[in-house]
Phi, psi and omega in degrees: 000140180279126194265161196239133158292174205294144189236162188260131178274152167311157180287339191263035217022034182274179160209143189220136199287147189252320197255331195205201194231143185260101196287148230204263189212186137283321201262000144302320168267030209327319186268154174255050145214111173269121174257162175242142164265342163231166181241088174312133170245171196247112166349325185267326187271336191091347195251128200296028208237351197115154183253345156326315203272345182275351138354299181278348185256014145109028170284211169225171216148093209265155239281341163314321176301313200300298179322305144319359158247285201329308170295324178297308191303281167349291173288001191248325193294359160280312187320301187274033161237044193347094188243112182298163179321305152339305190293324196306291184316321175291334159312281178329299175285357150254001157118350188304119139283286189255126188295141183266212183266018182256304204273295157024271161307314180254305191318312175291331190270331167293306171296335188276355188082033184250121175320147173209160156222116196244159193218106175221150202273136174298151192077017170270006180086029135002302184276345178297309146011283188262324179285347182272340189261313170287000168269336182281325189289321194293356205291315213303301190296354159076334191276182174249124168290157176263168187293121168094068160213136176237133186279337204196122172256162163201127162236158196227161186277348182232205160252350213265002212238349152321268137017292204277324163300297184310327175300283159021287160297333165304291189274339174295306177301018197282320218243006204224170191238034181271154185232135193235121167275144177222104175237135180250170139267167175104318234230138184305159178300280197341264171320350162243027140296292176315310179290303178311331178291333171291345181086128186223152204277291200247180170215159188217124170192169185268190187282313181284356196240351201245307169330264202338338225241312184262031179266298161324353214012069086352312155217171194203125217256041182241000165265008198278134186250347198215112168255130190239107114283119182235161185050068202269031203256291196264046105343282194299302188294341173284354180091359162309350191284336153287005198247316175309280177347298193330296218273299167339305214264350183249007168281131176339093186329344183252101176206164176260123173252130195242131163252161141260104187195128181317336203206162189233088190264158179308326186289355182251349172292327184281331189276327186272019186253324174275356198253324181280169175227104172043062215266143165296152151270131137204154187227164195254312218231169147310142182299148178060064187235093192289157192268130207289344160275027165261120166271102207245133175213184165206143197239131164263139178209108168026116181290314171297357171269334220305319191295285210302333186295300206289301215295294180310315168293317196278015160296337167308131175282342200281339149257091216282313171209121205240116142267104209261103125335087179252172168287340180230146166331292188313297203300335206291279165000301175295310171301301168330297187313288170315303177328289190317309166311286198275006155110359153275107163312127175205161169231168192230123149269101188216198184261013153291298193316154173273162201298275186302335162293321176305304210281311188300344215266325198286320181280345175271339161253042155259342205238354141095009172292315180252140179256328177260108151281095169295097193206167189294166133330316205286318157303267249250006160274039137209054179253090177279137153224126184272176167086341166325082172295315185249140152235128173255136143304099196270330170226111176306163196253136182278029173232137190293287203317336147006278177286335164313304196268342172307290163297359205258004176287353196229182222030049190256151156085044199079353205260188151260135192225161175217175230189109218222083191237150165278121168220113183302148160318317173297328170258359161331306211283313189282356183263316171326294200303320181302307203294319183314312166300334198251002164068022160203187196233110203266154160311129183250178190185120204256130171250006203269026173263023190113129180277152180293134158320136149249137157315126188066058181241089193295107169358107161215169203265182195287016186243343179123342216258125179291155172331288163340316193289338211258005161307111194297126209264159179304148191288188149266148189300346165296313191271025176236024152252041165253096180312136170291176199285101173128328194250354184293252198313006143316323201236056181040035179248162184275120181308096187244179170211162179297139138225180237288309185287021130106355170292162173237151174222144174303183184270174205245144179295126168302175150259148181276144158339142159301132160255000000 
Protein backbone atom coordinates (compact mmCIF):
# COMPACT_ATOMS: atom_id res chain seq x y z
CA UNK A 1 0.00 0.00 0.00
CA UNK A 2 1.28 3.26 -0.69
CA UNK A 3 2.18 5.48 2.14
CA UNK A 4 2.44 9.28 1.72
CA UNK A 5 5.41 10.77 3.75
CA UNK A 6 5.07 12.14 6.72
CA UNK A 7 3.58 15.15 7.74
CA UNK A 8 4.34 18.07 9.91
CA UNK A 9 1.39 20.24 11.93
CA UNK A 10 1.29 23.80 11.80
CA UNK A 11 0.91 25.88 15.09
CA UNK A 12 -2.38 26.79 14.52
CA UNK A 13 -3.57 22.85 14.35
CA UNK A 14 -3.34 22.81 10.19
CA UNK A 15 -1.21 20.26 8.73
CA UNK A 16 0.87 20.23 5.41
CA UNK A 17 2.52 17.54 3.53
CA UNK A 18 6.64 18.03 3.37
CA UNK A 19 8.15 15.75 0.51
CA UNK A 20 5.59 14.47 -1.60
CA UNK A 21 2.13 14.08 -2.36
CA UNK A 22 -1.05 12.47 -1.52
CA UNK A 23 -2.33 11.06 -4.73
CA UNK A 24 -5.67 11.79 -5.61
CA UNK A 25 -5.70 10.96 -9.40
CA UNK A 26 -3.39 12.40 -12.04
CA UNK A 27 -5.76 13.93 -13.68
CA UNK A 28 -7.57 15.74 -10.68
CA UNK A 29 -3.99 16.90 -9.14
CA UNK A 30 -1.56 17.60 -11.69
CA UNK A 31 0.99 18.81 -9.05
CA UNK A 32 2.99 16.51 -6.42
CA UNK A 33 2.40 18.58 -3.96
CA UNK A 34 -0.92 18.73 -1.42
CA UNK A 35 -1.88 20.94 1.30
CA UNK A 36 -4.11 19.87 3.87
CA UNK A 37 -5.87 21.84 6.67
CA UNK A 38 -6.42 18.70 8.46
CA UNK A 39 -4.89 15.28 8.71
CA UNK A 40 -7.67 12.88 8.39
CA UNK A 41 -7.33 8.96 9.34
CA UNK A 42 -8.94 6.29 6.93
CA UNK A 43 -11.60 4.46 7.95
CA UNK A 44 -10.17 1.37 5.74
CA UNK A 45 -6.87 0.98 7.14
CA UNK A 46 -6.70 2.82 10.43
CA UNK A 47 -3.75 4.92 8.63
CA UNK A 48 -3.46 8.66 9.51
CA UNK A 49 -2.38 9.47 5.74
CA UNK A 50 -6.48 10.62 4.03
CA UNK A 51 -9.13 8.99 2.87
CA UNK A 52 -8.28 10.05 -0.70
CA UNK A 53 -5.15 8.45 -0.95
CA UNK A 54 -6.57 4.94 0.72
CA UNK A 55 -8.95 5.33 -1.66
CA UNK A 56 -6.70 4.95 -4.40
CA UNK A 57 -4.82 1.97 -2.50
CA UNK A 58 -7.84 0.26 -2.14
CA UNK A 59 -8.99 0.99 0.95
CA UNK A 60 -13.05 2.21 1.82
CA UNK A 61 -14.43 5.06 2.17
CA UNK A 62 -17.48 6.36 1.54
CA UNK A 63 -18.52 9.02 -1.59
CA UNK A 64 -19.53 11.77 1.19
CA UNK A 65 -16.19 11.62 2.52
CA UNK A 66 -14.08 11.41 -0.86
CA UNK A 67 -16.15 14.64 -1.69
CA UNK A 68 -15.18 16.36 1.57
CA UNK A 69 -11.55 16.03 1.16
CA UNK A 70 -11.48 17.09 -2.46
CA UNK A 71 -13.12 20.10 -1.39
CA UNK A 72 -11.13 20.89 1.54
CA UNK A 73 -8.11 19.96 -0.98
CA UNK A 74 -9.40 23.14 -3.27
CA UNK A 75 -10.19 25.41 -0.77
CA UNK A 76 -7.83 25.09 1.03
CA UNK A 77 -4.36 25.04 -0.93
CA UNK A 78 -4.06 28.84 -1.04
CA UNK A 79 -5.42 29.38 2.41
CA UNK A 80 -1.94 27.69 4.19
CA UNK A 81 0.50 29.58 2.49
CA UNK A 82 -1.36 32.42 4.54
CA UNK A 83 -3.27 34.72 2.10
CA UNK A 84 -6.10 36.40 3.96
CA UNK A 85 -9.61 36.29 2.59
CA UNK A 86 -10.18 39.29 0.11
CA UNK A 87 -7.08 37.31 -2.16
CA UNK A 88 -8.71 33.79 -1.62
CA UNK A 89 -12.06 35.05 -3.45
CA UNK A 90 -10.28 36.82 -5.93
CA UNK A 91 -8.40 33.45 -6.75
CA UNK A 92 -11.44 31.41 -6.63
CA UNK A 93 -13.19 33.83 -8.83
CA UNK A 94 -10.55 33.64 -11.13
CA UNK A 95 -10.33 30.08 -11.40
CA UNK A 96 -6.83 29.34 -9.37
CA UNK A 97 -6.98 26.04 -7.36
CA UNK A 98 -3.74 24.97 -6.52
CA UNK A 99 -0.97 27.20 -6.18
CA UNK A 100 1.92 25.68 -8.62
CA UNK A 101 5.87 24.84 -7.04
CA UNK A 102 7.09 28.26 -7.92
CA UNK A 103 4.41 29.82 -6.14
CA UNK A 104 4.88 27.18 -3.02
CA UNK A 105 7.95 27.86 -2.76
CA UNK A 106 7.99 31.73 -2.55
CA UNK A 107 4.37 33.07 -1.46
CA UNK A 108 5.81 32.03 2.32
CA UNK A 109 8.87 33.37 2.31
CA UNK A 110 7.54 36.90 0.74
CA UNK A 111 4.97 37.12 3.40
CA UNK A 112 7.60 36.51 5.93
CA UNK A 113 9.36 39.95 4.48
CA UNK A 114 12.57 38.18 3.17
CA UNK A 115 14.46 38.72 0.37
CA UNK A 116 14.22 36.14 -2.35
CA UNK A 117 15.51 35.06 -5.81
CA UNK A 118 13.41 32.72 -7.80
CA UNK A 119 14.37 31.14 -10.86
CA UNK A 120 11.64 29.83 -13.24
CA UNK A 121 10.35 28.74 -16.55
CA UNK A 122 8.13 31.36 -17.91
CA UNK A 123 4.26 30.13 -17.62
CA UNK A 124 4.88 28.57 -13.80
CA UNK A 125 3.20 31.49 -12.54
CA UNK A 126 5.99 33.97 -11.45
CA UNK A 127 3.95 36.88 -11.46
CA UNK A 128 1.43 35.30 -8.81
CA UNK A 129 4.72 34.37 -7.40
CA UNK A 130 5.27 37.85 -6.10
CA UNK A 131 2.25 39.67 -6.64
CA UNK A 132 0.11 37.51 -4.47
CA UNK A 133 2.41 37.84 -1.03
CA UNK A 134 2.96 41.53 -1.60
CA UNK A 135 -0.56 42.04 -1.48
CA UNK A 136 -1.28 40.47 1.60
CA UNK A 137 1.89 42.63 3.53
CA UNK A 138 0.22 45.95 1.94
CA UNK A 139 -3.53 44.49 3.43
CA UNK A 140 -1.70 43.97 6.83
CA UNK A 141 0.29 47.02 7.14
CA UNK A 142 -2.88 49.46 6.73
CA UNK A 143 -1.29 52.42 5.48
CA UNK A 144 -1.68 54.76 2.66
CA UNK A 145 0.97 56.61 0.04
CA UNK A 146 1.63 59.83 0.22
CA UNK A 147 1.36 61.92 -2.89
CA UNK A 148 4.23 61.15 -5.96
CA UNK A 149 5.16 58.02 -3.67
CA UNK A 150 4.58 54.14 -4.42
CA UNK A 151 4.67 51.47 -1.46
CA UNK A 152 5.72 48.47 -3.94
CA UNK A 153 7.98 48.94 -7.10
CA UNK A 154 8.29 46.53 -9.82
CA UNK A 155 10.07 46.94 -12.69
CA UNK A 156 9.77 44.98 -15.95
CA UNK A 157 11.86 45.15 -18.95
CA UNK A 158 9.09 45.93 -21.71
CA UNK A 159 5.80 47.52 -21.79
CA UNK A 160 4.02 44.87 -22.91
CA UNK A 161 5.25 42.68 -19.82
CA UNK A 162 4.14 46.06 -17.73
CA UNK A 163 0.87 45.79 -18.75
CA UNK A 164 0.54 42.30 -17.94
CA UNK A 165 1.59 42.58 -14.10
CA UNK A 166 -0.19 45.54 -13.32
CA UNK A 167 -3.23 43.66 -14.79
CA UNK A 168 -2.09 40.70 -12.53
CA UNK A 169 -1.96 42.84 -9.28
CA UNK A 170 -5.67 44.29 -10.55
CA UNK A 171 -7.21 41.37 -10.53
CA UNK A 172 -5.82 39.40 -6.95
CA UNK A 173 -6.39 42.87 -5.75
CA UNK A 174 -10.41 43.15 -7.08
CA UNK A 175 -11.65 42.84 -3.35
CA UNK A 176 -8.90 45.03 -1.86
CA UNK A 177 -8.93 48.98 -1.91
CA UNK A 178 -5.02 49.03 -3.37
CA UNK A 179 -4.31 51.02 -5.93
CA UNK A 180 -1.90 49.93 -9.21
CA UNK A 181 -0.31 51.83 -11.44
CA UNK A 182 1.78 51.30 -15.15
CA UNK A 183 4.14 53.55 -16.38
CA UNK A 184 6.24 53.69 -20.28
CA UNK A 185 7.37 54.84 -22.74
CA UNK A 186 5.21 55.24 -26.11
CA UNK A 187 2.76 56.70 -23.79
CA UNK A 188 2.25 61.04 -22.80
CA UNK A 189 4.06 62.41 -19.73
CA UNK A 190 0.80 64.30 -18.58
CA UNK A 191 -1.33 61.39 -17.63
CA UNK A 192 1.09 59.40 -15.73
CA UNK A 193 1.83 62.25 -13.87
CA UNK A 194 -1.44 62.71 -12.60
CA UNK A 195 -1.95 59.24 -11.54
CA UNK A 196 1.38 59.34 -9.55
CA UNK A 197 0.65 62.20 -8.07
CA UNK A 198 -2.40 60.66 -6.47
CA UNK A 199 0.22 58.08 -4.59
CA UNK A 200 0.10 54.38 -5.63
CA UNK A 201 -0.16 51.29 -3.38
CA UNK A 202 2.11 49.11 -6.16
CA UNK A 203 3.67 50.87 -9.61
CA UNK A 204 4.97 48.75 -12.31
CA UNK A 205 7.29 50.30 -14.66
CA UNK A 206 9.91 50.38 -16.98
CA UNK A 207 13.68 51.82 -16.36
CA UNK A 208 13.59 54.35 -18.79
CA UNK A 209 10.48 56.01 -18.38
CA UNK A 210 10.36 55.60 -14.59
CA UNK A 211 14.25 57.57 -14.81
CA UNK A 212 12.14 60.42 -16.80
CA UNK A 213 9.69 60.48 -14.04
CA UNK A 214 11.96 60.95 -10.90
CA UNK A 215 14.40 63.07 -12.77
CA UNK A 216 11.64 65.39 -13.38
CA UNK A 217 10.45 64.78 -9.38
CA UNK A 218 7.40 63.70 -10.36
CA UNK A 219 8.14 60.97 -8.15
CA UNK A 220 9.88 59.87 -5.34
CA UNK A 221 10.98 56.58 -3.80
CA UNK A 222 11.26 56.92 -0.47
CA UNK A 223 8.27 55.22 0.54
CA UNK A 224 9.01 52.13 -1.14
CA UNK A 225 9.00 48.86 1.24
CA UNK A 226 9.17 46.20 -1.86
CA UNK A 227 11.81 46.31 -4.74
CA UNK A 228 10.61 43.60 -7.57
CA UNK A 229 12.71 42.88 -10.20
CA UNK A 230 11.32 40.44 -12.78
CA UNK A 231 12.57 38.87 -15.81
CA UNK A 232 16.23 40.51 -14.56
CA UNK A 233 17.93 37.67 -17.25
CA UNK A 234 16.72 40.44 -19.94
CA UNK A 235 17.11 42.98 -18.14
CA UNK A 236 20.60 42.41 -18.02
CA UNK A 237 20.68 41.70 -21.88
CA UNK A 238 18.92 45.18 -22.92
CA UNK A 239 21.64 47.06 -21.18
CA UNK A 240 19.70 48.02 -18.36
CA UNK A 241 21.80 47.75 -15.60
CA UNK A 242 23.01 51.23 -15.56
CA UNK A 243 19.79 52.29 -15.35
CA UNK A 244 18.62 49.68 -12.54
CA UNK A 245 22.04 50.67 -10.74
CA UNK A 246 20.16 54.43 -10.76
CA UNK A 247 16.87 53.43 -9.67
CA UNK A 248 18.58 51.31 -6.84
CA UNK A 249 20.39 54.29 -5.05
CA UNK A 250 17.41 56.39 -4.78
CA UNK A 251 15.41 53.57 -3.10
CA UNK A 252 15.32 53.15 0.79
CA UNK A 253 18.02 51.42 2.47
CA UNK A 254 15.42 49.30 4.67
CA UNK A 255 13.33 47.22 1.81
CA UNK A 256 12.47 43.71 0.76
CA UNK A 257 13.86 42.99 -2.53
CA UNK A 258 12.51 40.18 -4.97
CA UNK A 259 14.42 38.76 -8.24
CA UNK A 260 12.67 36.82 -10.58
CA UNK A 261 13.84 35.51 -13.54
CA UNK A 262 13.47 32.49 -16.31
CA UNK A 263 16.97 31.54 -16.64
CA UNK A 264 20.08 32.09 -14.70
CA UNK A 265 23.55 33.55 -16.54
CA UNK A 266 26.29 34.18 -14.21
CA UNK A 267 25.57 38.05 -14.55
CA UNK A 268 22.78 37.60 -12.62
CA UNK A 269 24.12 35.78 -9.74
CA UNK A 270 26.41 38.84 -9.44
CA UNK A 271 23.81 41.38 -9.37
CA UNK A 272 21.78 39.65 -6.69
CA UNK A 273 25.04 39.32 -4.41
CA UNK A 274 25.20 42.89 -5.00
CA UNK A 275 21.58 43.91 -4.62
CA UNK A 276 20.00 41.30 -2.15
CA UNK A 277 20.37 40.60 1.42
CA UNK A 278 20.62 36.91 2.67
CA UNK A 279 17.68 36.32 0.28
CA UNK A 280 15.98 32.62 0.01
CA UNK A 281 16.49 30.58 -3.53
CA UNK A 282 14.32 29.19 -4.70
CA UNK A 283 14.23 27.02 -8.09
CA UNK A 284 11.40 25.00 -10.08
CA UNK A 285 13.22 23.65 -12.55
CA UNK A 286 17.62 23.68 -13.56
CA UNK A 287 18.91 26.46 -14.91
CA UNK A 288 18.49 26.85 -18.67
CA UNK A 289 16.38 23.95 -18.51
CA UNK A 290 13.61 23.64 -21.60
CA UNK A 291 10.30 22.56 -20.77
CA UNK A 292 9.50 19.17 -20.92
CA UNK A 293 6.36 19.42 -22.81
CA UNK A 294 8.07 20.82 -25.91
CA UNK A 295 8.25 18.64 -28.54
CA UNK A 296 11.43 20.36 -29.74
CA UNK A 297 13.76 20.08 -33.70
CA UNK A 298 15.62 21.44 -36.01
CA UNK A 299 15.84 22.36 -39.54
CA UNK A 300 18.88 23.59 -41.52
CA UNK A 301 18.25 25.56 -44.22
CA UNK A 302 19.56 27.66 -46.12
CA UNK A 303 19.24 31.51 -45.30
CA UNK A 304 17.55 32.56 -48.62
CA UNK A 305 14.98 29.24 -48.41
CA UNK A 306 14.03 30.55 -44.80
CA UNK A 307 10.89 32.55 -46.02
CA UNK A 308 9.44 29.88 -48.47
CA UNK A 309 10.46 27.04 -45.40
CA UNK A 310 8.13 29.53 -43.11
CA UNK A 311 5.63 30.05 -46.02
CA UNK A 312 5.35 26.20 -46.31
CA UNK A 313 4.83 25.37 -42.64
CA UNK A 314 2.29 27.86 -41.79
CA UNK A 315 0.25 26.63 -44.75
CA UNK A 316 -0.72 23.69 -42.36
CA UNK A 317 -3.63 24.37 -40.69
CA UNK A 318 -2.63 22.25 -37.53
CA UNK A 319 -0.55 25.68 -36.88
CA UNK A 320 -3.62 27.04 -35.56
CA UNK A 321 -1.52 29.55 -33.61
CA UNK A 322 2.30 30.42 -34.53
CA UNK A 323 4.86 32.40 -32.85
CA UNK A 324 7.63 33.27 -35.21
CA UNK A 325 10.77 34.72 -33.51
CA UNK A 326 13.58 36.64 -35.99
CA UNK A 327 16.41 38.53 -34.13
CA UNK A 328 16.25 41.97 -35.42
CA UNK A 329 13.09 44.80 -35.73
CA UNK A 330 13.94 44.90 -39.70
CA UNK A 331 13.67 40.81 -40.10
CA UNK A 332 10.49 40.76 -37.62
CA UNK A 333 9.20 43.35 -40.90
CA UNK A 334 10.34 41.51 -43.44
CA UNK A 335 9.20 38.41 -42.90
CA UNK A 336 5.53 39.88 -42.65
CA UNK A 337 5.92 41.82 -45.68
CA UNK A 338 6.66 37.99 -47.28
CA UNK A 339 4.02 36.13 -45.45
CA UNK A 340 1.36 38.71 -46.83
CA UNK A 341 2.66 37.68 -50.47
CA UNK A 342 1.96 34.43 -49.82
CA UNK A 343 -1.34 34.86 -48.78
CA UNK A 344 -0.70 34.44 -45.08
CA UNK A 345 -2.08 37.01 -42.74
CA UNK A 346 0.83 37.84 -39.70
CA UNK A 347 1.44 41.16 -37.61
CA UNK A 348 5.05 42.02 -36.11
CA UNK A 349 5.61 43.06 -32.88
CA UNK A 350 8.68 45.01 -31.72
CA UNK A 351 10.17 47.77 -30.34
CA UNK A 352 9.79 49.96 -33.96
CA UNK A 353 5.75 49.55 -32.97
CA UNK A 354 3.76 52.21 -31.44
CA UNK A 355 2.18 51.46 -28.04
CA UNK A 356 -1.58 51.08 -29.38
CA UNK A 357 0.16 49.04 -32.53
CA UNK A 358 1.89 46.51 -30.15
CA UNK A 359 -1.52 46.03 -27.94
CA UNK A 360 -3.78 45.64 -31.03
CA UNK A 361 -1.74 43.41 -32.89
CA UNK A 362 -1.02 40.99 -29.45
CA UNK A 363 -5.20 41.01 -28.86
CA UNK A 364 -5.91 40.04 -32.47
CA UNK A 365 -3.50 37.27 -31.95
CA UNK A 366 -4.93 36.54 -28.22
CA UNK A 367 -8.64 36.25 -29.64
CA UNK A 368 -7.25 34.20 -32.78
CA UNK A 369 -8.43 36.63 -35.45
CA UNK A 370 -4.32 36.59 -36.44
CA UNK A 371 -3.02 32.82 -36.24
CA UNK A 372 0.62 34.11 -36.94
CA UNK A 373 2.39 36.65 -34.88
CA UNK A 374 5.87 38.03 -35.54
CA UNK A 375 8.30 39.25 -32.78
CA UNK A 376 11.82 40.40 -31.17
CA UNK A 377 13.08 38.67 -27.97
CA UNK A 378 12.40 41.94 -26.54
CA UNK A 379 8.42 42.01 -27.23
CA UNK A 380 7.65 39.34 -26.38
CA UNK A 381 8.53 38.90 -22.67
CA UNK A 382 5.01 40.09 -22.38
CA UNK A 383 3.46 38.00 -24.83
CA UNK A 384 1.19 35.50 -21.85
CA UNK A 385 -1.33 34.06 -24.59
CA UNK A 386 -2.30 30.30 -23.59
CA UNK A 387 -3.24 28.05 -26.74
CA UNK A 388 0.23 28.77 -28.17
CA UNK A 389 0.96 25.66 -30.57
CA UNK A 390 3.78 26.32 -32.44
CA UNK A 391 7.68 28.51 -32.09
CA UNK A 392 9.20 28.83 -34.75
CA UNK A 393 13.01 30.15 -34.67
CA UNK A 394 12.91 31.77 -37.89
CA UNK A 395 16.61 32.96 -35.90
CA UNK A 396 18.38 31.55 -33.68
CA UNK A 397 18.73 33.70 -30.79
CA UNK A 398 22.85 34.06 -30.21
CA UNK A 399 22.32 33.95 -25.94
CA UNK A 400 21.54 30.38 -25.45
CA UNK A 401 19.31 30.85 -22.34
CA UNK A 402 16.91 32.60 -25.08
CA UNK A 403 15.74 29.66 -26.64
CA UNK A 404 14.72 28.83 -23.15
CA UNK A 405 12.55 31.46 -23.04
CA UNK A 406 11.50 31.50 -26.43
CA UNK A 407 9.79 27.93 -26.41
CA UNK A 408 8.45 28.22 -22.81
CA UNK A 409 5.47 30.62 -24.89
CA UNK A 410 3.71 27.23 -26.05
CA UNK A 411 2.94 24.01 -23.57
CA UNK A 412 2.07 26.72 -21.04
CA UNK A 413 -0.72 26.12 -18.22
CA UNK A 414 0.06 22.19 -18.60
CA UNK A 415 -0.76 21.86 -22.49
CA UNK A 416 2.19 20.44 -25.25
CA UNK A 417 3.60 22.42 -28.05
CA UNK A 418 6.40 22.23 -30.31
CA UNK A 419 9.15 24.45 -31.38
CA UNK A 420 10.70 24.49 -34.54
CA UNK A 421 14.07 26.57 -35.13
CA UNK A 422 16.04 27.30 -38.30
CA UNK A 423 19.40 27.09 -38.77
CA UNK A 424 21.81 28.46 -41.09
CA UNK A 425 25.33 27.72 -41.42
CA UNK A 426 26.37 31.09 -39.63
CA UNK A 427 24.39 30.22 -37.07
CA UNK A 428 25.40 26.54 -36.24
CA UNK A 429 28.09 27.89 -33.36
CA UNK A 430 24.67 29.26 -31.48
CA UNK A 431 22.65 26.01 -32.22
CA UNK A 432 25.85 24.29 -29.90
CA UNK A 433 25.76 26.77 -27.84
CA UNK A 434 21.90 25.98 -27.04
CA UNK A 435 22.21 22.41 -27.22
CA UNK A 436 25.29 22.57 -24.58
CA UNK A 437 23.28 24.82 -22.14
CA UNK A 438 20.03 22.89 -22.16
CA UNK A 439 21.84 19.51 -21.97
CA UNK A 440 20.54 17.96 -24.93
CA UNK A 441 20.89 17.10 -28.76
CA UNK A 442 17.45 18.30 -30.55
CA UNK A 443 16.45 16.27 -33.80
CA UNK A 444 17.71 17.68 -36.91
CA UNK A 445 16.44 17.53 -40.28
CA UNK A 446 19.04 18.94 -42.74
CA UNK A 447 16.77 21.19 -46.05
CA UNK A 448 19.99 22.97 -46.96
CA UNK A 449 19.61 21.59 -50.52
CA UNK A 450 16.42 24.05 -50.51
CA UNK A 451 12.75 24.01 -49.08
CA UNK A 452 10.20 23.03 -51.64
CA UNK A 453 8.80 26.62 -53.32
CA UNK A 454 5.07 27.10 -52.41
CA UNK A 455 3.47 27.95 -54.95
CA UNK A 456 2.91 31.18 -56.51
CA UNK A 457 4.99 32.85 -54.18
CA UNK A 458 7.06 35.34 -55.99
CA UNK A 459 10.66 36.26 -55.50
CA UNK A 460 11.04 39.33 -53.08
CA UNK A 461 13.64 41.33 -52.17
CA UNK A 462 13.93 42.81 -48.24
CA UNK A 463 11.09 45.85 -49.06
CA UNK A 464 8.61 43.38 -50.51
CA UNK A 465 9.31 44.40 -54.24
CA UNK A 466 9.04 41.02 -56.93
CA UNK A 467 11.68 40.29 -59.09
CA UNK A 468 10.29 42.80 -61.97
CA UNK A 469 10.10 45.98 -59.04
CA UNK A 470 13.33 45.31 -58.34
CA UNK A 471 14.83 45.99 -61.86
CA UNK A 472 16.52 49.42 -61.66
CA UNK A 473 14.78 52.28 -62.85
CA UNK A 474 16.61 54.77 -65.48
CA UNK A 475 17.97 58.00 -64.00
CA UNK A 476 16.59 61.40 -64.74
CA UNK A 477 18.99 63.16 -66.91
CA UNK A 478 19.49 65.64 -63.71
CA UNK A 479 21.05 62.78 -61.78
CA UNK A 480 23.10 60.96 -63.90
CA UNK A 481 26.48 62.27 -63.23
CA UNK A 482 25.16 61.47 -59.59
CA UNK A 483 26.45 58.19 -57.66
CA UNK A 484 23.16 56.58 -56.53
CA UNK A 485 21.37 56.96 -53.46
CA UNK A 486 23.01 53.86 -51.16
CA UNK A 487 26.25 53.05 -53.42
CA UNK A 488 28.24 56.20 -51.72
CA UNK A 489 29.69 54.25 -49.15
CA UNK A 490 31.28 51.43 -51.79
CA UNK A 491 33.68 54.13 -52.44
CA UNK A 492 34.37 55.58 -48.98
CA UNK A 493 32.41 58.59 -48.98
CA UNK A 494 29.46 59.45 -46.36
CA UNK A 495 25.96 58.40 -47.44
CA UNK A 496 24.22 61.75 -47.49
CA UNK A 497 20.36 62.86 -48.56
CA UNK A 498 18.48 65.95 -49.87
CA UNK A 499 16.46 68.02 -47.73
CA UNK A 500 13.51 69.84 -48.38
CA UNK A 501 15.36 73.42 -49.19
CA UNK A 502 17.77 71.22 -51.50
CA UNK A 503 20.64 71.47 -49.13
CA UNK A 504 22.20 68.03 -47.92
CA UNK A 505 23.08 66.76 -44.48
CA UNK A 506 24.47 63.56 -43.38
CA UNK A 507 21.85 60.92 -42.07
CA UNK A 508 21.32 61.07 -38.39
CA UNK A 509 21.93 57.74 -35.55
CA UNK A 510 18.08 56.67 -35.15
CA UNK A 511 17.10 56.68 -31.47
CA UNK A 512 16.37 53.57 -29.76
CA UNK A 513 12.59 53.05 -29.04
CA UNK A 514 11.20 53.87 -25.68
CA UNK A 515 10.41 51.20 -23.82
Amino acid sequence: MHTPPAAARLADGRVTSVNGCVAISPAALPLQMIVFRTLLVCAGCSSPHGIAACVRAGGTADSQGLFDIMTELSSSAFATLGLSAPILKALTATGYQTPTPIQLQAIPHVVAGRDLLGIAQTGTGKTAAFALPILERLARQKTRPESKTCRVLVLSPTRELATQIADSFRTYARHLSHSVGVVFGGQGHFGQQKMIARGLDVLVATPGRLLDHLESGNLSLAGVSTFVLDEADQMLDMGFIRDIRKIVQRLPRERQNLFFSATMPQEIGALAAELLRNPEKVAVTPAATTVERVDQRVIHVSPAAKNALLAELLADPAFARTLVFTRTKHGADKVVKYLAVAGIEALAIHGNKSQPQRERALARFKDGSTRVLIATDIAARGIDVDGVTHVINYHLPNIPESYVHRIGRTARAGATGIAISFCDHEERAYLRAIEKVTRQTLPAEDRTGGAAPVAAIPATNPHGATAQERQPRPLHPHHRNKPRNGHAHRHGQRQQTPSRNGQRHPFKTARRAPN
